[in-house]
C-alpha positions in Angstrom: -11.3 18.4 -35.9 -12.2 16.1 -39.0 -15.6 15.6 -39.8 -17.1 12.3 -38.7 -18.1 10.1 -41.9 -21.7 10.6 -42.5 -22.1 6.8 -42.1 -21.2 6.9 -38.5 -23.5 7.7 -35.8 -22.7 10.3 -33.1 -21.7 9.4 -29.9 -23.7 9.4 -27.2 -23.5 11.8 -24.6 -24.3 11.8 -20.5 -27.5 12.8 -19.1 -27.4 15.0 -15.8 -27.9 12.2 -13.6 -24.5 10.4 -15.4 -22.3 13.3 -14.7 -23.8 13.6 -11.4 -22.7 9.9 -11.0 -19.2 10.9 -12.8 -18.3 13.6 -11.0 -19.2 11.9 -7.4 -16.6 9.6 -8.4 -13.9 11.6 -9.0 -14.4 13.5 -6.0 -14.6 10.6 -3.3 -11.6 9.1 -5.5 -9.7 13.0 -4.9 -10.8 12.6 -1.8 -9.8 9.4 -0.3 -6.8 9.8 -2.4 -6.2 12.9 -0.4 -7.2 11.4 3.4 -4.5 8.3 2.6 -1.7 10.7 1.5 -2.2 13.0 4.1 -2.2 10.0 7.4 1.1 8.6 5.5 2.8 11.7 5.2 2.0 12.8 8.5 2.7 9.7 10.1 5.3 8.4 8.4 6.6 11.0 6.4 6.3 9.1 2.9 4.0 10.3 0.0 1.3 7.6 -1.3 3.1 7.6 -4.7 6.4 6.4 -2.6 4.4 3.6 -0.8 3.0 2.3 -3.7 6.1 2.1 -5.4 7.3 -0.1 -2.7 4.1 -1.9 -2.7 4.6 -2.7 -6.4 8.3 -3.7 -5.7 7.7 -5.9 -2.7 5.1 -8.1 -4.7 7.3 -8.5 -7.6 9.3 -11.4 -8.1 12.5 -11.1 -6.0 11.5 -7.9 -5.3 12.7 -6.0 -8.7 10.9 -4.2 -12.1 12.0 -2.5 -14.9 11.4 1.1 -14.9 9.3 0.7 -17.7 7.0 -1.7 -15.6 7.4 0.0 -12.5 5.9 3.4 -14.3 3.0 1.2 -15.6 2.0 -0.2 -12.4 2.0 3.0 -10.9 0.7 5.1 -13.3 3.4 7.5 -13.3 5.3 9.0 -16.9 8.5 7.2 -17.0 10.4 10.8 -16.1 8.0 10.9 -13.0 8.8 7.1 -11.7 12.7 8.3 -12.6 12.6 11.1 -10.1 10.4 9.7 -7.2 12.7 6.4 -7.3 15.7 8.3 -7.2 14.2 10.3 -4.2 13.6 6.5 -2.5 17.4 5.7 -3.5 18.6 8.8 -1.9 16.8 7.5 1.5 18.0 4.0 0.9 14.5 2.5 -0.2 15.4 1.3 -3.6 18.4 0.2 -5.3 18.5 0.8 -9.0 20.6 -1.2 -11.3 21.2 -2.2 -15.0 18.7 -5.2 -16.2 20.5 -8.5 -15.6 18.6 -9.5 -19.4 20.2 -6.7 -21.7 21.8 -4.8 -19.4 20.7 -1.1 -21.1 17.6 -1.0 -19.1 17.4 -0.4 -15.2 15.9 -2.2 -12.7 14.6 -1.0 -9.4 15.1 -3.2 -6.2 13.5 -3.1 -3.0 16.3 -3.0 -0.3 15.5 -4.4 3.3 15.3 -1.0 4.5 12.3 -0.4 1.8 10.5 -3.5 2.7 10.6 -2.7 6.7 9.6 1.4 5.7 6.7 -0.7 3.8 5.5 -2.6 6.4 5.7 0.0 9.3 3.7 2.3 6.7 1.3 -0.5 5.8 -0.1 -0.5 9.1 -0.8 3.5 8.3 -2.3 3.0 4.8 -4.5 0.0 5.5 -6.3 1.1 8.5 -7.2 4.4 5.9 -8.7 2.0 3.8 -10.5 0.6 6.1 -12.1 3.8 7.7 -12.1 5.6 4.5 -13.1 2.9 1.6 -14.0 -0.3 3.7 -16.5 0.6 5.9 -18.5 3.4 5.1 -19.0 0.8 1.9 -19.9 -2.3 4.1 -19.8 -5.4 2.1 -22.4 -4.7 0.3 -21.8 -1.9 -0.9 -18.3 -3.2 -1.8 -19.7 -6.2 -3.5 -21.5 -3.5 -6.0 -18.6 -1.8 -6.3 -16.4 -4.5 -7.0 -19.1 -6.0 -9.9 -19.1 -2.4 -11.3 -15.1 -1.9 -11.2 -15.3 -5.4 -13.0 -17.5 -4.7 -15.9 -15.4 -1.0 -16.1 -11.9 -3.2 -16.3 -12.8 -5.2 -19.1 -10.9 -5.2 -21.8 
């Protein structure tokens, strides 16, 4: 590791009651995360990963991204969007096809079969969010929240 300039001050570091605060996060994100995967794959046999890349899909215009966006907005590696849109292609999800623009990148559509898998699963996923996120939050507590997220997101 290179030695920091002797000009610039160290970092701080969390107290015990930040990483108490951290590490409560990650868990009830892990575990909400988990709840939500677990209803969708057992009631509709579809991961959350697959669900929110038809999510992302359906809200885009006409219903298409690049690969390239489609592994940004789901925070997936390009290799991992590759294989988890080829899984929804096999079950007639998604379409891929080459980029109308430059035609050597690919394009991932939604097909009508995706977009009525969506909303039969949204039913599934929303009414985890609700019981899961929503209201043991209560609108206050996701009022904090959402000012916290927002001062977090800035750039």
């Amino acid at each position: 590791m290179p030695a920091r300039p002797a000009t610039e001050r160290p970092r701080p570091t969390p107290g015990q009651d930040e990483l108490r605060t951290w590490r409560r996060y990650l868990v009830a994100h892990a575990r909400i995360t988990r709840a939500l995967e677990a209803e969708l794959l057992a009631t509709e046999n579809l991961s959350l990963a697959s669900y929110d890349v038809l999510v992302q899909l359906s809200e885009a215009p006409g219903g298409t991204l690049r690969m390239t966006e489609l592994a940004e907005a789901v925070l997936l590696s390009r290799s991992g969007v590759t294989r988890l849109v080829e899984r929804l292609e096999q079950g007639g999800l998604v379409q891929r096809r080459p980029a109308a623009e430059d035609g050597r990148g690919v394009q991932a559509v939604i097909t009508p079969d995706g977009q009525e898998r969506l909303r039969v699963a949204a039913r599934t996923h929303l009414a985890g969010v609700t019981e899961h996120f929503v209201e043991p939050l209560g609108q206050q507590g996701l009022g904090e929240l959402d000012a916290a997220l927002d001062r977090l997101l800035r750039p």
